[in-house]
C-alpha positions in Angstrom: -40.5 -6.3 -25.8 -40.6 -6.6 -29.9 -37.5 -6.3 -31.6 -37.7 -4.9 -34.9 -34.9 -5.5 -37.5 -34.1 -1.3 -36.9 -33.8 -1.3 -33.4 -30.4 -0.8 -32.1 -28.7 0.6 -35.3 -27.4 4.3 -35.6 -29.3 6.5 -37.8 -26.8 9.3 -39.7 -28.7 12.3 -40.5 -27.9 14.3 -43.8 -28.6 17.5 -45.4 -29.1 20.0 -42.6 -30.6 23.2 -43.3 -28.2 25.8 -45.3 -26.7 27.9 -42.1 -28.0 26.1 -39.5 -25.9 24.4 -36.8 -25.9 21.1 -38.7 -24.8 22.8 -42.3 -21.7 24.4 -40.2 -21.0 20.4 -39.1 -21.3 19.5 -42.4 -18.7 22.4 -43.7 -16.1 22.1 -41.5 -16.4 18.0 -41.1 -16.5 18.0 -45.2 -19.3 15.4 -44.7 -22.6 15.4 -45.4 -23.7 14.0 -42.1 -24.4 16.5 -39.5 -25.9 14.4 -36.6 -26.5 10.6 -35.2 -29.3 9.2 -33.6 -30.1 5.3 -32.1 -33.3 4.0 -32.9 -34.9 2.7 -30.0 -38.1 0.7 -31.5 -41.8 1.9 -32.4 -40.7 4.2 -34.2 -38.6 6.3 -31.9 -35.1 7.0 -31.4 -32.6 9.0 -28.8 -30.9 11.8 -29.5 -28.2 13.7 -28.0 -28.6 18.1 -28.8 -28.7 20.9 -27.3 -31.2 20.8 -24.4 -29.9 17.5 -23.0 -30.5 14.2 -24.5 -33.8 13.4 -25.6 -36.4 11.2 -27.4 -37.3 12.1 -31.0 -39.6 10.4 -33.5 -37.5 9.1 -36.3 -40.0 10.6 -38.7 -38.5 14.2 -37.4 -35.4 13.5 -39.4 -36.0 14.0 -43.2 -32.9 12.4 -45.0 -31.1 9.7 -42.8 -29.2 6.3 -43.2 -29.0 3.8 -41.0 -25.9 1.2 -39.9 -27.0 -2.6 -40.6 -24.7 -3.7 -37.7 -25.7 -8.0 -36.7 -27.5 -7.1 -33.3 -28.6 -9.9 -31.0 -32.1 -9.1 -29.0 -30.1 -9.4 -26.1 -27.7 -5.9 -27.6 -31.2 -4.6 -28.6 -32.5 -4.7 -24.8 -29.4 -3.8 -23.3 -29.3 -0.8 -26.1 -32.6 0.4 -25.2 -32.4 0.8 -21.5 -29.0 2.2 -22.0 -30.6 4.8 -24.2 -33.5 5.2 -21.9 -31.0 6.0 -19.1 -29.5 8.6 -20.8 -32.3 11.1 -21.0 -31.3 14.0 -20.1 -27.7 14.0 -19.6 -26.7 17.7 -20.7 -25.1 18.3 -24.3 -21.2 18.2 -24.4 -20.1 21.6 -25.9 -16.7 21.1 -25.1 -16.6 17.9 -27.3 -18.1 20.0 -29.9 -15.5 22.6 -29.5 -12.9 20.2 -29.6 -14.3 18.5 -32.7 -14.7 21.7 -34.5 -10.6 22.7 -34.0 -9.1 19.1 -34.9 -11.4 19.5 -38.0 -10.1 23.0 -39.2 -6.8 22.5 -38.0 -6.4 19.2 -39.1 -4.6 18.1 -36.3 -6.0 15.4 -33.5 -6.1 17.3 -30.2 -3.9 15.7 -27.6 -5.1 12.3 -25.7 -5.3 14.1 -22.8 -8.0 16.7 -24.2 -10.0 14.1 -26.0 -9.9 12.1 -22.3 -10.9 14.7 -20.4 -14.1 16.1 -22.9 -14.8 12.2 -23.5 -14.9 11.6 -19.7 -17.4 14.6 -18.8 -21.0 13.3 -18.2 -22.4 15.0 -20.9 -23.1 13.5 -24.5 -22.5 14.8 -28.1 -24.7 12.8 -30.5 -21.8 10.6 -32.0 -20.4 10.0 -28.6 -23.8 8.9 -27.5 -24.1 6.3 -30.1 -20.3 4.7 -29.4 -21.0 4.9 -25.9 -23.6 2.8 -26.0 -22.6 0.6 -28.6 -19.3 0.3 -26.7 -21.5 -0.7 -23.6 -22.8 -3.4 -25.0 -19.7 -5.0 -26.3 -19.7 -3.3 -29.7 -16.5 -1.3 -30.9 -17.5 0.1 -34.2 -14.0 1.0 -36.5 -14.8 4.8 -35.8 -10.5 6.0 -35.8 -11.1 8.8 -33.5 -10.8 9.6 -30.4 -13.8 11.9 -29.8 -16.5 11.2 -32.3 -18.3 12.9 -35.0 -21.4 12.6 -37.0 -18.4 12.3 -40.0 -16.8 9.2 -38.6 -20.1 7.6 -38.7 -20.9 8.8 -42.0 -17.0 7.5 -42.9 -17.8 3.8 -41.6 -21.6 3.6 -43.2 -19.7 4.7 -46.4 -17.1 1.6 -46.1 -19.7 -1.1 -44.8 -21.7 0.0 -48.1 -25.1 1.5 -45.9 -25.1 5.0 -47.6 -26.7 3.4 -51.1 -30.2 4.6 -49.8 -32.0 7.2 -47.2 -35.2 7.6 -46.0 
């Protein structure tokens, strides 16, 4: 397998659609990242929706920035199979339901909540991405307990990435 210098890091896609699903992520989070995605090599990346988690082309995703995290091939191999593994593992709504309170309340629901919706076997898009990254040995400095698109967006912000999108 080829390695490209892509593989392996977390795309954070921007800009959704006004009123879509994505532009309500955006509103409540107060970011301007709506969804993640792991790119997987030639061009492809996995993706955890609605519908289950999937394959998408990375070309399907108009105005997204990636993480530049130091990956070994060895992360990169481990990353893809991981990802490959994961197809079709249903979406986790009550992650997304959970995300959605703590974000309009402001408070961090208990560690029990984000135990149980973090323990289901079902995938939101930002918990795909640390799950993954955390299976391979990664810990990415995401401060939350259950995941989303925002925290990403937070830590590309810090590390500097979000200077360009494609």
């Amino acid at each position: 397998m080829i390695y490209d210098r892509r593989m392996g890091q977390v795309g954070i896609v921007l800009r959704a659609r006004k009123w879509s699903t994505g532009w309500w992520v955006e509103k409540i989070t107060k970011s301007p990242a709506h969804h993640v995605v792991i790119h997987i090599g030639s061009g492809s990346c996995i993706s955890a929706e609605p519908g289950g988690v999937r394959i998408r082309r990375n070309d399907r995703y108009k105005h997204i920035i990636w993480t530049d995290f130091d990956l070994t091939d060895e992360q990169k191999h481990s990353m893809y199979w991981l990802a490959i593994g994961r197809q079709g593992i249903p979406y986790n709504y009550p992650a997304f339901l959970v995300l959605g309170l703590e974000f309009l309340t402001g408070l961090p629901a208990p560690g029990w909540v984000a135990d149980r919706v973090n323990g289901l076997n079902r995938e939101t898009c930002s918990q795909l991405a640390h799950d993954i990254y955390h299976a391979v040995g990664l810990n990415p400095a995401l401060h939350a307990h259950i995941i989303a698109p925002a925290h990403w967006y937070r830590l590309a912000q810090h590390e500097g990435w979000t200077n360009t999108t494609k």
